[in-house]
Backbone of each chain as ProteinMPNN parsed JSONL, in Angstrom:
{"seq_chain_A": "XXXXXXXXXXXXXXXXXXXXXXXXXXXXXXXXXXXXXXXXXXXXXXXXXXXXXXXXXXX", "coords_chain_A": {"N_chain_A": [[14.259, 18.3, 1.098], [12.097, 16.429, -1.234], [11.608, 16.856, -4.871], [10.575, 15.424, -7.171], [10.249, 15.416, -11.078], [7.514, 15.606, -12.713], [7.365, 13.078, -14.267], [9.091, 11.464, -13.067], [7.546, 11.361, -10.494], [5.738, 9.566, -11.684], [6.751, 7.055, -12.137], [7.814, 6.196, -10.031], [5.371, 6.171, -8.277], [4.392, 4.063, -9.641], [5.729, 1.753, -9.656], [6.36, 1.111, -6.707], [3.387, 0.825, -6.144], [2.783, -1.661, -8.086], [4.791, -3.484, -7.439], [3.174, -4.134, -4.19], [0.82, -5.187, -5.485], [1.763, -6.826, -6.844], [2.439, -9.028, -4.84], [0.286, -9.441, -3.348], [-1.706, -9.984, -4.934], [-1.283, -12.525, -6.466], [-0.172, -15.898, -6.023], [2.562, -17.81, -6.472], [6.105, -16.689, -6.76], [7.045, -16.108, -9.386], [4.451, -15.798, -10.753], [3.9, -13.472, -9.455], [5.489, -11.87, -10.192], [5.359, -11.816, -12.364], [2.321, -10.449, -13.118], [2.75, -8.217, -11.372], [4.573, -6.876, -12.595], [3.125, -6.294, -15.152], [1.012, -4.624, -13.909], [2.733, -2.32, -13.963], [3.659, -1.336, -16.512], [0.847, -1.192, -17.226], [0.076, 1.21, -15.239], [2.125, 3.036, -16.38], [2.116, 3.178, -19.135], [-0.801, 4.077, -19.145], [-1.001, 7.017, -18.12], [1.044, 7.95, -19.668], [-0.548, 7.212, -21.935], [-2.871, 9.297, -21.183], [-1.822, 11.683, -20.666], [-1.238, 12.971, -23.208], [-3.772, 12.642, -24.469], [-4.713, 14.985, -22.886], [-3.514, 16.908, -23.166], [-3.823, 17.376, -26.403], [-6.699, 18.137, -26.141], [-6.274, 20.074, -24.569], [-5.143, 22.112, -26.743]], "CA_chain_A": [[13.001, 18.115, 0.383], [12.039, 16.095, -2.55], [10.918, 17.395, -6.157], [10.804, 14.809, -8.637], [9.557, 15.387, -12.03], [6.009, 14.816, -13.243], [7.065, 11.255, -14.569], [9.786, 10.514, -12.31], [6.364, 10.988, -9.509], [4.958, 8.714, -11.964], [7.249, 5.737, -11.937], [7.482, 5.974, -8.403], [3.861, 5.734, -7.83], [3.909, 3.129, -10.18], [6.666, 1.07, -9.106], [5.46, 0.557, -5.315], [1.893, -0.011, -6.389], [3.327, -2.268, -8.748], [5.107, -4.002, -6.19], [2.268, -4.769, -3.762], [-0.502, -5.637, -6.288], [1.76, -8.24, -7.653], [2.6, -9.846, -3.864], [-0.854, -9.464, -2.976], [-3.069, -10.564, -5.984], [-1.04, -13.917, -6.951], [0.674, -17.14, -5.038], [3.946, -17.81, -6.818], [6.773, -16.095, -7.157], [6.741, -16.264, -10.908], [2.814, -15.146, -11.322], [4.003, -12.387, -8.561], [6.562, -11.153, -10.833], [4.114, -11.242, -14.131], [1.519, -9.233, -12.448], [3.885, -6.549, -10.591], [5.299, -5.841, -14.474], [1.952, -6.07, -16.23], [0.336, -3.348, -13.077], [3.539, -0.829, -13.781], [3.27, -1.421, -17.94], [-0.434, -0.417, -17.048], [0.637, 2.312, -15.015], [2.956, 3.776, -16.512], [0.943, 3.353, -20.256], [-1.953, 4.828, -19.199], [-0.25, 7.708, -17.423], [1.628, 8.485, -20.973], [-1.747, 8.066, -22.986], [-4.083, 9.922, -20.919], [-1.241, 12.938, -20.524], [-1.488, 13.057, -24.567], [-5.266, 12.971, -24.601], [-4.809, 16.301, -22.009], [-2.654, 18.25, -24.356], [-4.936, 17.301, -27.674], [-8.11, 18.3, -25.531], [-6.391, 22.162, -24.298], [-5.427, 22.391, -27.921]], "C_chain_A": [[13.232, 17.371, -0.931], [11.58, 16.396, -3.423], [11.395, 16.712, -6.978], [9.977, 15.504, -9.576], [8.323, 14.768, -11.9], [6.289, 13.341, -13.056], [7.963, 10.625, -13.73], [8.845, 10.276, -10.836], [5.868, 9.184, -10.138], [5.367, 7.05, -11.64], [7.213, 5.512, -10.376], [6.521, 5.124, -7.894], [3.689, 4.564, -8.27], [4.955, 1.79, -9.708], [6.472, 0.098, -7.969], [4.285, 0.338, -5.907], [2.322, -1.758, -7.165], [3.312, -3.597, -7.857], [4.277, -4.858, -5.418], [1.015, -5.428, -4.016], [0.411, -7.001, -6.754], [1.71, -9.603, -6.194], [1.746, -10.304, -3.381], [-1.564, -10.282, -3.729], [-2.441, -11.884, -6.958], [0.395, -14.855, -5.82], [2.12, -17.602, -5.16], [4.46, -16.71, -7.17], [6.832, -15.472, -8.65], [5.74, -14.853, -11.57], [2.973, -13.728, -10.634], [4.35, -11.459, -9.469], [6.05, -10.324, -11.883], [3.523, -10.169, -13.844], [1.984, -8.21, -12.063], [3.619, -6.115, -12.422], [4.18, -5.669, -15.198], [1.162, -4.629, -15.279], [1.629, -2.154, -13.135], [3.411, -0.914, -14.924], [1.569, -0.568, -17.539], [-0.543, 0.921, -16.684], [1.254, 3.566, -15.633], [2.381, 4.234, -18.209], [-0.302, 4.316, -20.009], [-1.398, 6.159, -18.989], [-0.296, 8.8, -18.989], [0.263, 8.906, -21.879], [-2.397, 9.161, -22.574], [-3.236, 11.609, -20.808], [-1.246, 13.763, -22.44], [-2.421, 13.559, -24.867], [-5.175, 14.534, -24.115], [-4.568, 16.871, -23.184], [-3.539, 18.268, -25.438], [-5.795, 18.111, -27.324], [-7.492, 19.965, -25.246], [-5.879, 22.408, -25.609], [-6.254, 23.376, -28.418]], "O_chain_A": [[14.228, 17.537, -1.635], [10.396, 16.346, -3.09], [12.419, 17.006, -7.594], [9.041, 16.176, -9.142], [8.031, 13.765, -11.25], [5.825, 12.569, -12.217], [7.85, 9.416, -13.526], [9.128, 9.345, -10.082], [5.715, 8.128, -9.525], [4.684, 6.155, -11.141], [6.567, 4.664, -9.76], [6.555, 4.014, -7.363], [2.965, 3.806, -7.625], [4.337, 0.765, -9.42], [6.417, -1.131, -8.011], [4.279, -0.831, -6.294], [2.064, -2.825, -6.607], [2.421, -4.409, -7.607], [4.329, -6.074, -5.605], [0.3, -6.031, -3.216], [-0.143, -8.075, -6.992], [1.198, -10.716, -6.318], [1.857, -11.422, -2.878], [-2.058, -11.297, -3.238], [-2.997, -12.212, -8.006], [1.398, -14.489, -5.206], [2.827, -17.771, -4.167], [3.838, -15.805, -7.726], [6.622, -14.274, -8.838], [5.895, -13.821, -12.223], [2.302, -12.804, -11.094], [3.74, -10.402, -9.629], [6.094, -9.146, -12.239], [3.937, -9.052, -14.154], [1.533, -7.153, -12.504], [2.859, -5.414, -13.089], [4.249, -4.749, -16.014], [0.774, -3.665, -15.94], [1.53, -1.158, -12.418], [2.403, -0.208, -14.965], [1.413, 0.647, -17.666], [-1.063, 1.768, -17.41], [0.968, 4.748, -15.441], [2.238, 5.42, -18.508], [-0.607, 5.229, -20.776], [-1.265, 6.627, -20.12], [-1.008, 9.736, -19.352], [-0.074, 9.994, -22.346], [-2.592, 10.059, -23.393], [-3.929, 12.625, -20.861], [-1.258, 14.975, -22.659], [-2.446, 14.657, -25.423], [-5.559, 15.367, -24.937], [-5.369, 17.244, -24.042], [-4.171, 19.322, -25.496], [-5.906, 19.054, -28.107], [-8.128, 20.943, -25.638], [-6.4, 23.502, -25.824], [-6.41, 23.495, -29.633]]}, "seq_chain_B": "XXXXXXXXXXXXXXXXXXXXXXXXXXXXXXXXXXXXXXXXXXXXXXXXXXXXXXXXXXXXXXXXXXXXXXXXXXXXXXXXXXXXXXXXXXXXXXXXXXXXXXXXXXXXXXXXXXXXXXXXXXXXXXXXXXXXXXXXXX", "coords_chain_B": {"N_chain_B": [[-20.997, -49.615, 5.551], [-18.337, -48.019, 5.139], [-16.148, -45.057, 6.477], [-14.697, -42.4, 5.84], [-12.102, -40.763, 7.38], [-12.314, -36.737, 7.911], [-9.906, -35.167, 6.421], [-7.273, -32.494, 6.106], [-8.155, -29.352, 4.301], [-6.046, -28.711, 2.169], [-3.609, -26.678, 2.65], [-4.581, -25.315, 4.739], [-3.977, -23.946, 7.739], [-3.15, -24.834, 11.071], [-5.564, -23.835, 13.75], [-4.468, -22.755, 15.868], [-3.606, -20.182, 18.017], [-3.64, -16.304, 17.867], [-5.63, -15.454, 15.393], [-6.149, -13.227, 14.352], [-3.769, -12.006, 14.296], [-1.407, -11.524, 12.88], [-2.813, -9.639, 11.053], [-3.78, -7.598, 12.486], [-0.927, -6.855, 13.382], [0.434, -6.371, 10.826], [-1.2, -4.028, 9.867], [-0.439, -2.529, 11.531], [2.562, -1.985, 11.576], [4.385, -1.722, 8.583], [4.867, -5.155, 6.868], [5.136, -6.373, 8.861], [3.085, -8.141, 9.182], [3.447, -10.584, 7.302], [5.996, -11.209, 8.669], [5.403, -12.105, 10.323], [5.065, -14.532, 9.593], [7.029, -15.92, 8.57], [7.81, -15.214, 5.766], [9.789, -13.816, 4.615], [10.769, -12.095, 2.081], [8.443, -11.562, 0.866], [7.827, -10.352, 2.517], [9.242, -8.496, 3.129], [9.89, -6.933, 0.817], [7.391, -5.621, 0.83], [7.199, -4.162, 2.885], [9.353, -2.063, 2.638], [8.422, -1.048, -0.068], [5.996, 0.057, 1.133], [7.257, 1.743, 3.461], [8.633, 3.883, 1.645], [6.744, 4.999, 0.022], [5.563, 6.211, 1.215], [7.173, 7.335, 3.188], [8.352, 9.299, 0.979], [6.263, 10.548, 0.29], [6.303, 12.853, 2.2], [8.572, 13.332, 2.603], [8.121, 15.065, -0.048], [6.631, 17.231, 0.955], [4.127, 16.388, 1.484], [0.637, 16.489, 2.766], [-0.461, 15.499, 5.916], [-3.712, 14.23, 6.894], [-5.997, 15.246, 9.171], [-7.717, 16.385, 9.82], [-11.403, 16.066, 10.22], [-13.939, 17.126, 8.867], [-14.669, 17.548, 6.39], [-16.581, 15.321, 3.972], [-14.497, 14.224, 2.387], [-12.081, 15.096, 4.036], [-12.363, 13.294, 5.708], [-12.531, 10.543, 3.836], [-9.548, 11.0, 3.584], [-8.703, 10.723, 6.335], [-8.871, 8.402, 6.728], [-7.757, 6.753, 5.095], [-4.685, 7.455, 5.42], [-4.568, 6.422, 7.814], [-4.338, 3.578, 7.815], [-1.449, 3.574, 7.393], [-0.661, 2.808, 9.714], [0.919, 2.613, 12.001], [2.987, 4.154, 11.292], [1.58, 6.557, 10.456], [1.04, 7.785, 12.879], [3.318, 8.405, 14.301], [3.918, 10.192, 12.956], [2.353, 12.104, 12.984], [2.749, 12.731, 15.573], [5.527, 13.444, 15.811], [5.862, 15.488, 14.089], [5.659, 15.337, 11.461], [5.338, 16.359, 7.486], [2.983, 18.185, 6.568], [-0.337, 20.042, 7.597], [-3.024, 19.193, 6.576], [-4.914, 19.952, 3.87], [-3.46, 22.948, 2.248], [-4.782, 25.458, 0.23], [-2.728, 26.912, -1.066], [-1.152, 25.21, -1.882], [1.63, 23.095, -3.781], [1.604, 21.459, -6.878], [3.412, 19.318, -6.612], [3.563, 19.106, -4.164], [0.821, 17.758, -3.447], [1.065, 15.779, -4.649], [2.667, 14.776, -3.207], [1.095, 14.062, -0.763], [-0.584, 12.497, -2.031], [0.632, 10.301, -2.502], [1.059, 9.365, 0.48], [-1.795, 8.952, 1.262], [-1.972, 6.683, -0.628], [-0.226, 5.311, 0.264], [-1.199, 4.496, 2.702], [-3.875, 2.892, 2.039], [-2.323, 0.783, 0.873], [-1.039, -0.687, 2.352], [-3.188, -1.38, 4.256], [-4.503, -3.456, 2.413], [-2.304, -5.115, 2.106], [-1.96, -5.995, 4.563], [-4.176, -7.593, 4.999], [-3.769, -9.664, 3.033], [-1.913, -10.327, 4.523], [-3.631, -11.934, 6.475], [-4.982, -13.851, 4.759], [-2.604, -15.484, 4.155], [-2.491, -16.194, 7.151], [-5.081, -17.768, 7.431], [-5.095, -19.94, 5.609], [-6.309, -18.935, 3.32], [-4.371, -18.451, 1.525], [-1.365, -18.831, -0.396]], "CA_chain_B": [[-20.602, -48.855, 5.079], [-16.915, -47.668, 5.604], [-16.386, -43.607, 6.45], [-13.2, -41.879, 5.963], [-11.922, -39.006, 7.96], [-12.036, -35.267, 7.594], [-8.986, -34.833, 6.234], [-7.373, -30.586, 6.526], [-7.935, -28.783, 3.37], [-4.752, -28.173, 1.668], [-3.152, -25.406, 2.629], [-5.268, -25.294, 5.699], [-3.261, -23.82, 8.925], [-4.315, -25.002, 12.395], [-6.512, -22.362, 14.674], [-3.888, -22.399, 16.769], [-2.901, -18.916, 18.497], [-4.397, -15.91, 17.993], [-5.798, -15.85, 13.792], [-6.242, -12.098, 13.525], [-2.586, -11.085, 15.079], [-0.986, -10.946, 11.471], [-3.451, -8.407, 10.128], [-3.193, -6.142, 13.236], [0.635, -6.76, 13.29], [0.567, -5.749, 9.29], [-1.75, -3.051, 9.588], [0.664, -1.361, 12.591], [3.942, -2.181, 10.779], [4.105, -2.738, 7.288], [5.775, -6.39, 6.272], [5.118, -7.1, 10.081], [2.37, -9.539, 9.244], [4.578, -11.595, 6.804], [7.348, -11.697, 8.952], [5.468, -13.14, 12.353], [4.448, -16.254, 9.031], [8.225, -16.044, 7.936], [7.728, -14.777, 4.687], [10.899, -12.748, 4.748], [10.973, -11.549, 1.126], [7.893, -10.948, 0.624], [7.468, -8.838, 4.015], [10.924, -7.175, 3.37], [9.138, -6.023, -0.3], [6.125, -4.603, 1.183], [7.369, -2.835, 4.061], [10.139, -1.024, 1.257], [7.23, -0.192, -0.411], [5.096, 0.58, 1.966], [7.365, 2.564, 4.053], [9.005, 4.695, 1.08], [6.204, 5.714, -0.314], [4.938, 7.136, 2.47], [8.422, 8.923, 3.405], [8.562, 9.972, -0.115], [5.009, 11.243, 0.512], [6.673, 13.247, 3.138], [9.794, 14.685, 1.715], [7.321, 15.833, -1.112], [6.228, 18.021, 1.883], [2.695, 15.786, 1.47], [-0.034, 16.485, 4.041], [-1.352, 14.463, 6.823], [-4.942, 15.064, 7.113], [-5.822, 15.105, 10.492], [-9.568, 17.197, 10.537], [-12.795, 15.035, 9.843], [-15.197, 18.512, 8.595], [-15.841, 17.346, 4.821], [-16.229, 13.734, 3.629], [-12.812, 14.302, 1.458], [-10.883, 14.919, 5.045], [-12.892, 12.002, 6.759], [-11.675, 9.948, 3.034], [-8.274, 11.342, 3.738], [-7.477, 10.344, 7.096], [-9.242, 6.719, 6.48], [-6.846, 6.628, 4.014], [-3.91, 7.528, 6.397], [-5.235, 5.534, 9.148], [-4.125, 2.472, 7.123], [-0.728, 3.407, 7.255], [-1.007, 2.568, 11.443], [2.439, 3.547, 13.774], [3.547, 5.439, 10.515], [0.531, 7.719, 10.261], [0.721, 7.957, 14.764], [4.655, 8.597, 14.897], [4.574, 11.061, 11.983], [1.939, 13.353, 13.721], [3.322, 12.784, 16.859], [6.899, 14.404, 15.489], [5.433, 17.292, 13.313], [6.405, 15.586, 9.81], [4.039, 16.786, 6.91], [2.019, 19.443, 6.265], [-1.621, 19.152, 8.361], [-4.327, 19.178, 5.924], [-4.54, 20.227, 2.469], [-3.634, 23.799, 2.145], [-4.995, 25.789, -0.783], [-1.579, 27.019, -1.929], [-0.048, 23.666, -2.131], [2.21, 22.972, -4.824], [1.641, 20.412, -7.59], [4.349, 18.106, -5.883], [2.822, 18.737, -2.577], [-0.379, 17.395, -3.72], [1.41, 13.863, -5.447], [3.028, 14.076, -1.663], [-0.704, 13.997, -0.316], [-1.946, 11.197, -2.306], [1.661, 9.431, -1.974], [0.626, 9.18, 2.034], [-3.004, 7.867, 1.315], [-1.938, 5.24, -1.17], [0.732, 4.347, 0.778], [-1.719, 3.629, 3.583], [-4.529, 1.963, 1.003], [-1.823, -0.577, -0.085], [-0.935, -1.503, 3.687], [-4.512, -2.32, 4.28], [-4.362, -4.713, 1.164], [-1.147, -6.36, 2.64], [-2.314, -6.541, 5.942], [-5.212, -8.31, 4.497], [-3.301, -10.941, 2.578], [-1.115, -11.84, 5.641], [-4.158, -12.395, 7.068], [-5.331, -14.825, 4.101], [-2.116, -16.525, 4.52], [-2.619, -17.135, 8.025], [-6.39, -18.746, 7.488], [-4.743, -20.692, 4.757], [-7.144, -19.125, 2.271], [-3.405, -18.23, 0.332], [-0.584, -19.627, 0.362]], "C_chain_B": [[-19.284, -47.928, 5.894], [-17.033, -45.631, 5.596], [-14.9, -43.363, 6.442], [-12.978, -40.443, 6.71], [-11.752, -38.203, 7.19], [-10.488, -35.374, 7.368], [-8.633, -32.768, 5.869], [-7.429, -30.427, 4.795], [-6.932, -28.456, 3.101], [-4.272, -26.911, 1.789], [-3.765, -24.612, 4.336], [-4.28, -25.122, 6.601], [-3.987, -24.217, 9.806], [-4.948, -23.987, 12.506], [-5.72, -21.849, 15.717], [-3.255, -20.386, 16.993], [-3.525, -17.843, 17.741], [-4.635, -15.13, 15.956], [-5.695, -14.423, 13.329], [-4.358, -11.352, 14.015], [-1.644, -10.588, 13.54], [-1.507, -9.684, 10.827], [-3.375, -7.358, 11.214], [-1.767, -5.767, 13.708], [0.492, -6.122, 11.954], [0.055, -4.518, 9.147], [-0.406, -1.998, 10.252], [1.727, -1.115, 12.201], [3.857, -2.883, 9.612], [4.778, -3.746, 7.142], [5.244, -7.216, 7.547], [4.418, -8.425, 9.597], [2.363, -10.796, 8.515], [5.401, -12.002, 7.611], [6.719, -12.616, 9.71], [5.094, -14.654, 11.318], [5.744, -16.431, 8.218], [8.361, -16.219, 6.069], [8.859, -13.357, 4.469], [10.917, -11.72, 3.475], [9.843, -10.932, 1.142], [7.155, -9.171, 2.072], [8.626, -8.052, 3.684], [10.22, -6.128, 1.908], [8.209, -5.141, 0.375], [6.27, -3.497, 2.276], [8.409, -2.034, 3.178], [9.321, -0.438, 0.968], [6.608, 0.533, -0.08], [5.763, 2.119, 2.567], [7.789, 3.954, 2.983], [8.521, 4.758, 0.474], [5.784, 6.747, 0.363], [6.303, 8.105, 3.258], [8.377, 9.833, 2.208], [7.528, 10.984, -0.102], [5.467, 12.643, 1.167], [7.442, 14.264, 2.869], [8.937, 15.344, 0.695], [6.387, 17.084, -0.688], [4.152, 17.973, 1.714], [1.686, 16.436, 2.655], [-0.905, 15.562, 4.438], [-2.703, 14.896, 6.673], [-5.354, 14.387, 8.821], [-7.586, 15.736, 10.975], [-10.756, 16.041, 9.736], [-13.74, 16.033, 9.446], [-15.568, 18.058, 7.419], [-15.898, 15.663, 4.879], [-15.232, 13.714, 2.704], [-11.847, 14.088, 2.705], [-11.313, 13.657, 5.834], [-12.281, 10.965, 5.679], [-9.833, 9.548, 3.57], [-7.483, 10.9, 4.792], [-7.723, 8.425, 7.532], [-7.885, 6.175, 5.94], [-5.175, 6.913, 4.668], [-3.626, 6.993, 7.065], [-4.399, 4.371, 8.673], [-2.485, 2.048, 6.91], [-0.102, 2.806, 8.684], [-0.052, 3.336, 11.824], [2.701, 4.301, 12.654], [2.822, 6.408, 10.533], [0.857, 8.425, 11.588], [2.114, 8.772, 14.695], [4.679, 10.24, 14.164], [3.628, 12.253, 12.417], [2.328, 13.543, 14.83], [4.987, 13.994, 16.906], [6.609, 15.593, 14.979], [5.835, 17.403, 11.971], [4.879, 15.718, 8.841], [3.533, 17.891, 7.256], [0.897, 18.738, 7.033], [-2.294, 19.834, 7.251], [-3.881, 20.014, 4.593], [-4.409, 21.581, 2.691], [-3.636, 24.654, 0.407], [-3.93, 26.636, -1.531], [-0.435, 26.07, -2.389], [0.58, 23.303, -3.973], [1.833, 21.571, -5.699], [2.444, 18.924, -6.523], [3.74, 18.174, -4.708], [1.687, 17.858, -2.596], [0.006, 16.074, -4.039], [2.199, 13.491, -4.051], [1.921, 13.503, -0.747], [-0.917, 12.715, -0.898], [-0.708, 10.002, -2.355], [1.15, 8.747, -0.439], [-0.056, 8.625, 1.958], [-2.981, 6.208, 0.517], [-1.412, 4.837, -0.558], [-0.28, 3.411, 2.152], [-3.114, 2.412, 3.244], [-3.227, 0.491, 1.232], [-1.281, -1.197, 1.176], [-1.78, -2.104, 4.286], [-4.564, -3.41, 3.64], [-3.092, -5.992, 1.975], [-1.123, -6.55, 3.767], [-3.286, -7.8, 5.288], [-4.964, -9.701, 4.013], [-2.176, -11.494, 3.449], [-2.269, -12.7, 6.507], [-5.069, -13.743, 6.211], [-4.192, -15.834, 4.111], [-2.181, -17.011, 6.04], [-3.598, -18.164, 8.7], [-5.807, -19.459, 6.693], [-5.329, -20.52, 2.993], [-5.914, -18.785, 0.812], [-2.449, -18.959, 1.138], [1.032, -19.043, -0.138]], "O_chain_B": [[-19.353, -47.342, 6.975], [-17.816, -45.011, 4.877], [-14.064, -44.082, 6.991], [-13.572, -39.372, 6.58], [-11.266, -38.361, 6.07], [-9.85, -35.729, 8.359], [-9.494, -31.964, 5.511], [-6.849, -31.236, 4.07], [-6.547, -27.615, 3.914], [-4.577, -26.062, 0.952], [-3.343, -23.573, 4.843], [-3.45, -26.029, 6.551], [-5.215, -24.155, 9.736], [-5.032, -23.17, 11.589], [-5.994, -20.851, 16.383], [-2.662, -19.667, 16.189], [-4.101, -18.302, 16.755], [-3.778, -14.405, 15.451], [-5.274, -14.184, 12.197], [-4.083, -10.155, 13.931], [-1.328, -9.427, 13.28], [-0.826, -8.863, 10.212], [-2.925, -6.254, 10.907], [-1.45, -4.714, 14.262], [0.407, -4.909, 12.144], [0.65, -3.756, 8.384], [0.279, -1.122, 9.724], [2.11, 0.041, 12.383], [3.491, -4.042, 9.415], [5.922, -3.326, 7.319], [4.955, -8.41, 7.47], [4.961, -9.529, 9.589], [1.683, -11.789, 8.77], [5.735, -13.181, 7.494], [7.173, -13.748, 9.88], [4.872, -15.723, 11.888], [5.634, -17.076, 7.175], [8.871, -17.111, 5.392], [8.579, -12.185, 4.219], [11.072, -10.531, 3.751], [9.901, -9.731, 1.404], [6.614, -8.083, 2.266], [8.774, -6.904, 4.1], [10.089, -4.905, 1.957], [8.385, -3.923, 0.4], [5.708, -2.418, 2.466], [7.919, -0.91, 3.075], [9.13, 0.674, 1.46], [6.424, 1.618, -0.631], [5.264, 3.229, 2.385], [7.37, 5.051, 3.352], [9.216, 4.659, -0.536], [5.693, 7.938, 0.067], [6.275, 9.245, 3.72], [8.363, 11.051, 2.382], [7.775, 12.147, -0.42], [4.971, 13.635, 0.634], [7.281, 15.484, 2.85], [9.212, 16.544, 0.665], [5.67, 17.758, -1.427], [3.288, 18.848, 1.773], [2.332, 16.948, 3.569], [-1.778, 14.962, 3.811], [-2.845, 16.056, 6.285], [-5.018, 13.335, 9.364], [-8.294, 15.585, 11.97], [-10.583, 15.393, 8.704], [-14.815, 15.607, 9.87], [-16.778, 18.075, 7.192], [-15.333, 14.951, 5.708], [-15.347, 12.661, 2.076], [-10.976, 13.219, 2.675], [-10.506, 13.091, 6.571], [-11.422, 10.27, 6.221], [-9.2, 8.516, 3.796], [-6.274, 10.672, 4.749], [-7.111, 7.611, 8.224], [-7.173, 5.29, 6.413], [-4.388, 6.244, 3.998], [-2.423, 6.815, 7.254], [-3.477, 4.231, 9.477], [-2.073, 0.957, 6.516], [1.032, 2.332, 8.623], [-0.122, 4.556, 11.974], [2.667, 5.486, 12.986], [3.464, 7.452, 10.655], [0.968, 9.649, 11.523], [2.005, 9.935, 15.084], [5.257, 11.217, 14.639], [4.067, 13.388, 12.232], [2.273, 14.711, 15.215], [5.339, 14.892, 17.671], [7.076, 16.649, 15.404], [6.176, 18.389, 11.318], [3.748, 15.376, 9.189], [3.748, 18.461, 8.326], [0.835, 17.525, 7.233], [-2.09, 21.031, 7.05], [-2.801, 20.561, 4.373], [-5.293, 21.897, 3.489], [-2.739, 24.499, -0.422], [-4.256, 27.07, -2.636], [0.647, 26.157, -2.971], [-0.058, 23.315, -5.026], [1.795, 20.546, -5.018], [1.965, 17.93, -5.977], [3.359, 17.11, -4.221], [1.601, 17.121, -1.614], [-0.759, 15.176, -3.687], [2.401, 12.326, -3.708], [2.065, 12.475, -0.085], [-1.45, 11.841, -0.214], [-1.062, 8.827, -2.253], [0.891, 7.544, -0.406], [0.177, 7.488, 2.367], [-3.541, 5.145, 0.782], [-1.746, 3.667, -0.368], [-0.184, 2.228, 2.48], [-3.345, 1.403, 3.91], [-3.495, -0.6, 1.734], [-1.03, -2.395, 1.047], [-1.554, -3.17, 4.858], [-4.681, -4.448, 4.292], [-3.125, -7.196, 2.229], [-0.26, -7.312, 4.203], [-2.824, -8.938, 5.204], [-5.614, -10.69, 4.351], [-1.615, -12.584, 3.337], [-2.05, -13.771, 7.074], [-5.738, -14.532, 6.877], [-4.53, -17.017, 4.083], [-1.937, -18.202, 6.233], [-3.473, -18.925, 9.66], [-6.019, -20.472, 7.359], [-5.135, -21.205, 1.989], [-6.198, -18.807, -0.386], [-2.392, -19.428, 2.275], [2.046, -19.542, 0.35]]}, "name": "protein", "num_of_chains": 2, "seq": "XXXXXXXXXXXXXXXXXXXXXXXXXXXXXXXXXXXXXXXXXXXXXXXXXXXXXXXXXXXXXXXXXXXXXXXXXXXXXXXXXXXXXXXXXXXXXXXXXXXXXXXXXXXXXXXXXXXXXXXXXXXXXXXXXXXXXXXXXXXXXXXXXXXXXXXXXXXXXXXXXXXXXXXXXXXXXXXXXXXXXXXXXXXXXXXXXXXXX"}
């Protein structure tokens, strides 16, 4: 069985998505590459803020 | 007054042979519908992806959903569905949990929605082998 961590789920998730949003949603290699890293930066950012926001909010 | 031929839109593939076989090759096997347009890399990425999320889903002792009773399990196995022979083989063997059960662990649950994205994002890349094989990508 597997049991990653919270964030090591997260990169995961974010990683593969990552991945196929960049192969999918642009034509060159290049623009592929940009996009992948800008959809796991997104990922993986939001992730961090919105787990912040949580904790503030049960505060 | 002089006329010039139709010339093919750039990027334009013939019609030849059969136009949707990429997207129901891609849907059934992930990368498949890159490879049959020799797109090696990018089919070798997406089926990685594809497939090890959806094992990971798995080992995370994820569940299949398999009953159609709410519109969440009818969501759920849409969302499954998408992953094609992986979703078929993996109920066929007895891997996964069937359906959400209400003592499921945190990780079981990111195994659960591991499975559905994984079959979401095979739809998507079925989809765009099938835009490269109209020519509408390239």
């Amino acid at each position: 069985m597997f049991h990653p961590s919270h964030f090591a789920a997260v990169l995961l998730f974010a990683l593969f998505a990552s991945t196929v949003f960049g192969i999918t949603m642009r034509d060159t290699p290049q623009r592929m590459f940009r996009y992948g890293a800008y959809c796991f930066i997104l990922f993986v950012g939001s992730a961090i803020v919105l787990s912040w926001v949580m904790l503030l909010i049960a505060r | 007054m002089s006329t010039t031929p139709n010339k093919p839109v750039a990027g334009k593939k013939s019609d030849q042979g059969f136009v949707y076989l990429p997207l129901i090759a891609g849907w059934l096997v992930p990368g498949a519908g890159h490879f049959l347009q020799g797109k090696w890399i990018r089919g070798t990425l997406l089926a990685v992806s594809i497939i090890a999320m959806f094992a990971l889903g798995l080992a995370m002792q994820g569940a299949l959903y398999t009953s159609t009773q709410g519109i969440l399990d009818m969501l759920g196995v849409a969302g499954d569905l998408g992953s094609g022979l992986l979703y078929v083989v993996s109920l066929a063997a007895g891997w996964g949990a069937r359906g959400v059960q209400p003592n499921q662990t945190t990780v079981a649950d990111y195994g659960t929605k591991f499975i559905v994205v994984a079959g979401l994002l095979n739809i998507i890349a079925a989809v765009d082998a099938h835009n490269l094989r109209t020519g509408r990508k390239q």
